[in-house]
VEXROMI-322601 format. One record per residue (C-alpha): z, x, y; residue in one letter. Coordinates in pm, whole numbers, padded with zeros to 5 digits, always signed. Example, Ala and Ser with C-alpha at 12.3 -4.5 7.8 and 13.67 -1.06 7.14 Angstrom:
2
+00780+01230-00450a
+00714+01367-00106s
// end
This chain:
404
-12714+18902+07435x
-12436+18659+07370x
-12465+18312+07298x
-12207+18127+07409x
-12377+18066+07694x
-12737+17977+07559x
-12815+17592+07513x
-13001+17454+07235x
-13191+17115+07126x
-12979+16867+07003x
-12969+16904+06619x
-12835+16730+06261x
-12587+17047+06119x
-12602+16864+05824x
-12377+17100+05522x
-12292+17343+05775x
-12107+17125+06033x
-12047+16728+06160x
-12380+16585+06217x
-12493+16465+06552x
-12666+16100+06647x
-12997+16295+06698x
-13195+16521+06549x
-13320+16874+06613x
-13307+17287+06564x
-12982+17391+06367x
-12899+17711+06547x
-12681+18005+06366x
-12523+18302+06486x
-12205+18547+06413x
-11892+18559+06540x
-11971+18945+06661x
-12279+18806+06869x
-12087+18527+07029x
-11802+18724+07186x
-11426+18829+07134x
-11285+18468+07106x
-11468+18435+06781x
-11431+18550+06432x
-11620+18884+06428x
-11656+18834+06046x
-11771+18433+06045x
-12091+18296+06031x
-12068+18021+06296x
-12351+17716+06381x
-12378+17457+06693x
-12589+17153+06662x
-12676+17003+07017x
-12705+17076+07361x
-12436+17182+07514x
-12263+17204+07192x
-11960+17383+07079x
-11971+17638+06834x
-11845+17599+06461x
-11750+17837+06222x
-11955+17700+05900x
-11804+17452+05622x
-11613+17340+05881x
-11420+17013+05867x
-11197+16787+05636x
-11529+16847+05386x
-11461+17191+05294x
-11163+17408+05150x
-11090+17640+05394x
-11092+17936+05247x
-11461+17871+05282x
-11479+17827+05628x
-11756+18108+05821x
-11867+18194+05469x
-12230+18086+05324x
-12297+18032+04996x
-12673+18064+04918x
-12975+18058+04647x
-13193+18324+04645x
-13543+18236+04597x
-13750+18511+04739x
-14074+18356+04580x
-14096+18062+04771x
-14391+18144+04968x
-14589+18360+04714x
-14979+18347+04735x
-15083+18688+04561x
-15470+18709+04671x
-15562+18952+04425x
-15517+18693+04138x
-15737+18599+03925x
-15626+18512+03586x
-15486+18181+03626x
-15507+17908+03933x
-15135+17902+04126x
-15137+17646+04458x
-14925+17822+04717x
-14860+17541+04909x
-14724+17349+04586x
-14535+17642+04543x
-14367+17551+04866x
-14363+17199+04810x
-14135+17218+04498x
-13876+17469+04663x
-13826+17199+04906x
-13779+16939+04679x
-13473+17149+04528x
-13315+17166+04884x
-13123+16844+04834x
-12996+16913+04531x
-12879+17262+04654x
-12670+17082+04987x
-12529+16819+04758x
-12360+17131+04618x
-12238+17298+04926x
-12501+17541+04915x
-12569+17634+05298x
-12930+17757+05283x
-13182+17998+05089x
-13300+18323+05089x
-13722+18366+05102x
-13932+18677+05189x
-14251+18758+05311x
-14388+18978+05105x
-14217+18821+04796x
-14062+19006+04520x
-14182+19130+04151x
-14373+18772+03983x
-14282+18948+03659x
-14663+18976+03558x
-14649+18952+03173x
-14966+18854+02944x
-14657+18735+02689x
-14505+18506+02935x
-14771+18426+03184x
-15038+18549+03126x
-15161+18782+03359x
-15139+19166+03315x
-15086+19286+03659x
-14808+19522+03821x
-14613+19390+04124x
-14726+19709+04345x
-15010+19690+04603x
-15058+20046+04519x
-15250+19983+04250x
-15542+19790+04364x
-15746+19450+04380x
-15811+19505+03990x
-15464+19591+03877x
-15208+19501+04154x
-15062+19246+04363x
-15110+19215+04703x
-14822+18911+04807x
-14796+18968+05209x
-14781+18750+05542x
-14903+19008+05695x
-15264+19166+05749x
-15361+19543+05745x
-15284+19568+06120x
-14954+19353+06098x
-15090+19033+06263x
-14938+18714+06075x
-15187+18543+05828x
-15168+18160+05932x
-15163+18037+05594x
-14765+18192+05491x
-14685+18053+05873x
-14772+17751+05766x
-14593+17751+05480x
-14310+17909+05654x
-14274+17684+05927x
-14300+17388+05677x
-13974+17552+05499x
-13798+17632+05801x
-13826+17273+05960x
-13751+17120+05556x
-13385+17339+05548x
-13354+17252+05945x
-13361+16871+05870x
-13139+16920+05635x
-12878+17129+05837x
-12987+17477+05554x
-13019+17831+05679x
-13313+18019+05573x
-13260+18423+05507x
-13584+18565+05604x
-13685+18886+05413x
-13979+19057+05608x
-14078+19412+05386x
-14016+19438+05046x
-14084+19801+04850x
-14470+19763+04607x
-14563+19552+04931x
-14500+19767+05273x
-14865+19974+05150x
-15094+19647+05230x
-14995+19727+05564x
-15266+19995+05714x
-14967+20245+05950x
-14621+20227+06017x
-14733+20140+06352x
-14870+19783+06173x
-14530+19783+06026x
-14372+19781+06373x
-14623+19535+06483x
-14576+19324+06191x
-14198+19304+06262x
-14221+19229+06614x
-14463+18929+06517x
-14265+18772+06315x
-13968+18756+06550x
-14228+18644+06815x
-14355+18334+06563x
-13970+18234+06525x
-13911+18222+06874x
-14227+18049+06989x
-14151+17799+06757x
-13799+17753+06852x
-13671+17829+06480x
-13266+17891+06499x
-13185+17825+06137x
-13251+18207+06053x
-13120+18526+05911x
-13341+18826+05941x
-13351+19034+05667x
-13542+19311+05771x
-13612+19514+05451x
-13519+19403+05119x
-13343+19735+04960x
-13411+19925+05285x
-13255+20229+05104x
-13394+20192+04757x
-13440+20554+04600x
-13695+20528+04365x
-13977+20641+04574x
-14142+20291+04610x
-14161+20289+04966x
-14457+20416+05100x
-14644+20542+05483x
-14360+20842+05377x
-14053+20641+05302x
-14122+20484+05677x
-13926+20134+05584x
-13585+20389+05462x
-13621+20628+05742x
-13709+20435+06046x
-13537+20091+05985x
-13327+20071+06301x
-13627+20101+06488x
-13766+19832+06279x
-13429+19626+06372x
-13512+19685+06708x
-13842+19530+06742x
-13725+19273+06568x
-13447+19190+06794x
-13687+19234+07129x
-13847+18953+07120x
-13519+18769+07172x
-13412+18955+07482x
-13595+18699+07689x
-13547+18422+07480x
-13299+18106+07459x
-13161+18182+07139x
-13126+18506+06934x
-13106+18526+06536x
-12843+18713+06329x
-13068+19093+06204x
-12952+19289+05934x
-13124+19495+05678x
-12993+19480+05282x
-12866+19758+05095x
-13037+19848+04778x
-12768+19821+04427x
-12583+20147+04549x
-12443+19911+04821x
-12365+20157+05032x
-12397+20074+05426x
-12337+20365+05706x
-12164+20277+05990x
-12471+20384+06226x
-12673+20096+06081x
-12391+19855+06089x
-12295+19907+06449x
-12663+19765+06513x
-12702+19487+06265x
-12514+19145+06335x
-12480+19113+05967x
-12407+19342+05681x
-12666+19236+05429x
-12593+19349+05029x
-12740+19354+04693x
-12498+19360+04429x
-12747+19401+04122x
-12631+19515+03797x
-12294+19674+04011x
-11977+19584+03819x
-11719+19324+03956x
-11468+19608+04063x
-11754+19768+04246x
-11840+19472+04481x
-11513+19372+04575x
-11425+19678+04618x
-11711+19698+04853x
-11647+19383+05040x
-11280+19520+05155x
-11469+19894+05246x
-11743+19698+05511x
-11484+19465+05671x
-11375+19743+05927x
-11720+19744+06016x
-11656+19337+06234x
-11960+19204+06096x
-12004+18952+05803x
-12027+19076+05479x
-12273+18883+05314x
-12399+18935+04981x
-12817+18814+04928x
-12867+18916+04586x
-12624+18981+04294x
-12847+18971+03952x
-12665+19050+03662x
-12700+18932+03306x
-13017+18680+03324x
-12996+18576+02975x
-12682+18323+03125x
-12475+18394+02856x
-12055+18198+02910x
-11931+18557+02997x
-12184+18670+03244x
-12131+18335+03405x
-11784+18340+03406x
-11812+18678+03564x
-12070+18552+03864x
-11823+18267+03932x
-11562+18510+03992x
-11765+18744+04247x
-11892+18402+04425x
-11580+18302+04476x
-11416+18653+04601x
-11731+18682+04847x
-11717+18310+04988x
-11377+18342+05013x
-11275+18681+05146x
-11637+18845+05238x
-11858+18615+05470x
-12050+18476+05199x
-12289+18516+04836x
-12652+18458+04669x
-12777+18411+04328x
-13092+18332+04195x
-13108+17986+03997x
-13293+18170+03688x
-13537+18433+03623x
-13815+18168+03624x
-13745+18106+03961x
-13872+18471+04033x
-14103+18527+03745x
-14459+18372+03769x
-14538+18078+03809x
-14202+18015+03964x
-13981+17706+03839x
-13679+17618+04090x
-13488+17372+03829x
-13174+17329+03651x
-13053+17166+03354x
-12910+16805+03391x
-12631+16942+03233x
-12380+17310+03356x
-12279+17295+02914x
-12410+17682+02843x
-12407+17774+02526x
-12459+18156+02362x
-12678+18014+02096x
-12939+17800+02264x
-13261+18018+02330x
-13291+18189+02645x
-13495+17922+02913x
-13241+17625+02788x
-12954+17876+02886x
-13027+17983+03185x
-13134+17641+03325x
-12804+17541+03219x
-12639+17864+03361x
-12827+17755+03682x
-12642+17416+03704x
-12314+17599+03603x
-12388+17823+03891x
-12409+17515+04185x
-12112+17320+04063x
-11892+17676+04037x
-11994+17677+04401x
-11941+17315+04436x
-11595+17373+04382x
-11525+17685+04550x
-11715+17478+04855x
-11634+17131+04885x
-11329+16924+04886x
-11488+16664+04601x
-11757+16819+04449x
-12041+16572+04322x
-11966+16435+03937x
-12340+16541+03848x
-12271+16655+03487x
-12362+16444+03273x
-12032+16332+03044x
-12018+16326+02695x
-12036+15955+02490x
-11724+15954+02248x
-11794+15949+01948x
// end
């Protein structure tokens, strides 16, 4: 459907575009799904009723080589609850609580939203660094696994991750933040019963965004959709029937007011047929471990495709060393710039278990300093890099040196 002609509650755009007097549902979409007199490639936003659409980092705020780009922070494990735990007490909803309290801190620094999931991603189960000697795979069982899902055996929604997820969504919405929804991720699909429950699962959550009006999203369908190494299971159903898992996602919205952008993400061979492309809004990559030739390289292959090119993961070296960063800084700005838009993640803690979403006061990295120091530092390098790629006058939050 195309949305140029949909109307929306009034809402506060907040990083993304000006803000309005009142406050309500920040509501994104792509140039492709609003029509031929917009950017095919932007990421555009609208903020009240009646309300024009923007291409985002729009206005005197921005540089405009940013403009219908995104820059984001991946933090996949910001509604974990793994129920199979047992080692150590974790609050979920704290969990929550202190990914929100980052969200300031991440608009301050042009960051336009987050990326989450709903099945969460590997906690990184060590007994050295945590704790807890578990795999990430549901495969394995209440006694050595993980079981980290929204969804039950038959693919109805447990209430507790909607709660948590509409707490998040409403958080980045007040805030004028997009959210990038991952739905399946590989060790995970199993605690679903069938690939019908998969299906059903899908269509549910689409449902749950619609009923309660939630237009700040991306859908990520599957994280890795194509990952080879065999840990997708029902038979590889994720890999092999994911346009028909686009599909129910998108039907919900057919009678709706609003529709979402729906793409699935490549796996690190970022590769992306043309098939799938034609029926995503958004070309969704992962850039992990790929070298910089590789992903720009890929970003000028997938524009022919009219869609935005949007990067949602790129981890590379996590030990935040000066060259790795000055590496990242380079891809972030080729993607915000000339792609549709990029994600890191803040620090491996912010992934491993028990999660920790800050930064350093200070972006100084240096080689020598042990590895947590580093990449908390690297973290704060990260968000004023962007910062400046971003924002006209990026925020003096850097602490300066006393002479001495």
């Amino acid at each position: 459907m195309r949305l140029s002609s949909v109307l929306t509650r009034t809402a506060f755009a907040g990083i993304l575009a000006a803000p309005c007097a009142q406050l309500g549902a920040l509501e994104v979409a792509t140039g492709a799904m609003l029509g031929p007199r917009y950017g095919a490639s932007h990421f555009y936003v609208r903020s009240g009723l009646g309300a024009t659409w923007s291409r985002t980092y729009e206005g005197g705020r921005y540089r405009g080589k940013a403009r219908g780009s995104l820059a984001l922070v991946r933090v996949t494990q910001g509604l974990f609850d793994d129920e199979w735990l047992r080692e150590r007490p974790f609050d979920p909803d704290g969990n929550t609580a202190r990914l929100i309290a980052q969200l300031d801190l991440y608009r301050q620094h042009g960051i336009a939203g987050i990326v989450v999931s709903l099945q969460g991603s590997d906690p990184g189960y060590s007994q050295e660094r945590n704790g807890v000697s578990r795999g990430a795979s549901a495969d394995l069982g209440e006694r050595s696994g993980a079981l980290v899902s929204a969804y039950r055996r038959d693919g109805s929604l447990k209430p507790a991750w909607m709660e948590r997820l509409d707490r998040l969504l409403e958080s980045a919405d007040s805030k004028g933040l997009i959210v990038c929804l991952v739905l399946f991720q590989q060790d995970q699909d199993e605690s679903l019963e069938s690939p019908e429950a998969i299906v059903a699962a899908a269509g549910n959550v689409a449902r749950h965004l619609v009923e309660r009006n939630h237009r700040n999203v991306i859908i990520d369908v599957a994280n890795a959709w194509d990952e080879p190494e065999g840990r997708w299971d029902h038979r590889r159903f994720v890999p092999r029937f994911v346009e028909q898992l686009i599909r129910a996602v998108r039907q919900p919205f057919q009678t709706a007011s609003f529709s979402l952008p729906i793409g699935a993400s490549s796996g690190a061979a970022m590769l992306y047929p043309m098939s799938l492309a034609r029926l995503c809004d958004v070309v969704l990559l992962q850039g992990d471990g790929r070298s910089v030739a590789d992903k720009l390289a890929r970003s000028r292959e997938f524009k022919q495709y009219g869609r935005p090119v949007l990067m949602v993961s790129d981890s590379n070296d996590g030990e935040g060393t000066a060259d790795a960063l000055a590496n990242e800084v380079s891809v972030a700005r080729a993607y915000i710039e000339s792609a549709s838009g990029w994600s890191f993640a803040p620090s491996p803690a912010a992934s491993r278990f028990p999660f920790d979403y800050g930064v350093a006061d200070s972006a100084e990295v240096d080689d020598s300093w042990e590895a947590p120091r580093r990449q908390r530092a690297r973290a704060r390098a990260m968000l004023e890099a962007i910062a400046r790629i971003v924002l006209r006058r990026p925020p003096s939050t850097t602490p300066r040196k006393k002479r001495g």
